[in-house]
C-alpha positions as CSV (number, residue, x, y, z in Angstrom):
1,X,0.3,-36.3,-3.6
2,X,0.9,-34.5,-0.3
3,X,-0.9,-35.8,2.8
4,X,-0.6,-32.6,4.7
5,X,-4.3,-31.4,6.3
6,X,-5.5,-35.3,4.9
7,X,-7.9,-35.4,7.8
8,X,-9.3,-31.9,8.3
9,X,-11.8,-33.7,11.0
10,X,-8.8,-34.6,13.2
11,X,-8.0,-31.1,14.6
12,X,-12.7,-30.5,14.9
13,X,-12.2,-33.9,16.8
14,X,-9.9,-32.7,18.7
15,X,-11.5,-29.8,19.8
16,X,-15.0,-31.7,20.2
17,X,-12.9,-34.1,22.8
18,X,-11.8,-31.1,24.6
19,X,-14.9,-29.6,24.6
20,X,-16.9,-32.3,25.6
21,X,-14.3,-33.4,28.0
22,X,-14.9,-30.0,30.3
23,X,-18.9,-30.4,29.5
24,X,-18.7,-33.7,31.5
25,X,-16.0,-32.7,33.9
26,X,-17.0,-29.2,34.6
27,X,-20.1,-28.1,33.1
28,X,-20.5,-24.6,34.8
29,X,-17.1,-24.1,33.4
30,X,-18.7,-25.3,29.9
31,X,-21.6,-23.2,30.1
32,X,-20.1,-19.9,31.2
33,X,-17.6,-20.4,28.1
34,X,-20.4,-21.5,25.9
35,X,-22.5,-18.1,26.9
36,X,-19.4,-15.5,26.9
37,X,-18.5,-16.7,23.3
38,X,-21.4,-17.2,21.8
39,X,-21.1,-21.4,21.2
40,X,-18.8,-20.9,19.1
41,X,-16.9,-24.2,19.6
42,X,-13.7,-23.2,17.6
43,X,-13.1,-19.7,19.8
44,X,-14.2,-21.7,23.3
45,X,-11.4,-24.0,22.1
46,X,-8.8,-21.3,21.4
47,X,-9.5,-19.9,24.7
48,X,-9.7,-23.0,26.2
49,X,-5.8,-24.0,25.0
50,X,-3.8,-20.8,24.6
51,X,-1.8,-19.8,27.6
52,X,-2.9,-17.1,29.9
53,X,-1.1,-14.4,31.9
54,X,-3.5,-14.2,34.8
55,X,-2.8,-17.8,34.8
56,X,0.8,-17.6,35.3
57,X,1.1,-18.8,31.5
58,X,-0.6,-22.2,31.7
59,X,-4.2,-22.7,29.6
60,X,-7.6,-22.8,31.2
61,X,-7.6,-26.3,30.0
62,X,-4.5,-26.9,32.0
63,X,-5.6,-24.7,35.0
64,X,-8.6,-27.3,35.2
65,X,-7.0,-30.1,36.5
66,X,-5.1,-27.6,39.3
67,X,-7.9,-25.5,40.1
68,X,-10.8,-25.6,38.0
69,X,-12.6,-22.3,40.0
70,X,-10.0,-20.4,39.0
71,X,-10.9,-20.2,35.3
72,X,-14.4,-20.0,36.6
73,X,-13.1,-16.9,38.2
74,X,-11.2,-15.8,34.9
75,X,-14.3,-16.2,33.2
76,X,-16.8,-14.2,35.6
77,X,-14.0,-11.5,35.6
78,X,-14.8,-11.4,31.8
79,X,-18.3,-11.0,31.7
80,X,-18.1,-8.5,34.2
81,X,-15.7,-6.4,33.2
82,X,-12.9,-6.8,35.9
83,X,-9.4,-6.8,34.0
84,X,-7.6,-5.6,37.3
C-alpha cells in the first residue's frame, strides 16, 4: 500500500496557513490578491509562492517580510495594467 498523497489536506492546510497568515499580517495585501484572482485560494497561493522576476526572483510571500509594499505595488501594477 503506498502512502504517497495519504493526506491530501496537508498541502490545502498548507496553503490555508499561508493564506491566513498574510490576512492577519497584511490584509490590504490579502484583499488586493483576493479581488485580482477572484478568491481563488489555490491561484492566490501559487502566486503567493512562485518566484518573481520583478522581484529579483524571490516570492511575494518572501518579499513580505523584506518589504511588504512592494508586492502591494506588484499587485496594483496588475490591476492596472503597468508591466513596464
Amino acid at each position: 500500500m503506498s502512502h504517497q498523497n495519504s493526506n491530501p489536506s496537508l498541502e490545502e492546510h498548507t496553503n490555508l496557513t499561508e493564506l491566513e497568515h498574510l490576512k492577519a499580517e497584511h490584509f490590504d495585501i490579502y484583499q488586493e490578491l483576493m479581488k485580482q484572482f477572484k478568491f481563488d485560494d489555490r491561484v492566490c497561493h501559487e502566486w503567493l509562492t512562485k518566484p518573481k522576476r520583478p522581484l529579483q526572483g524571490k516570492s511575494p510571500f518572501e518579499q513580505l517580510a523584506i518589504d511588504a509594499e512592494v508586492v502591494m505595488e506588484m499587485l496594483v501594477r496588475m490591476r492596472t495594467g503597468d508591466f513596464s
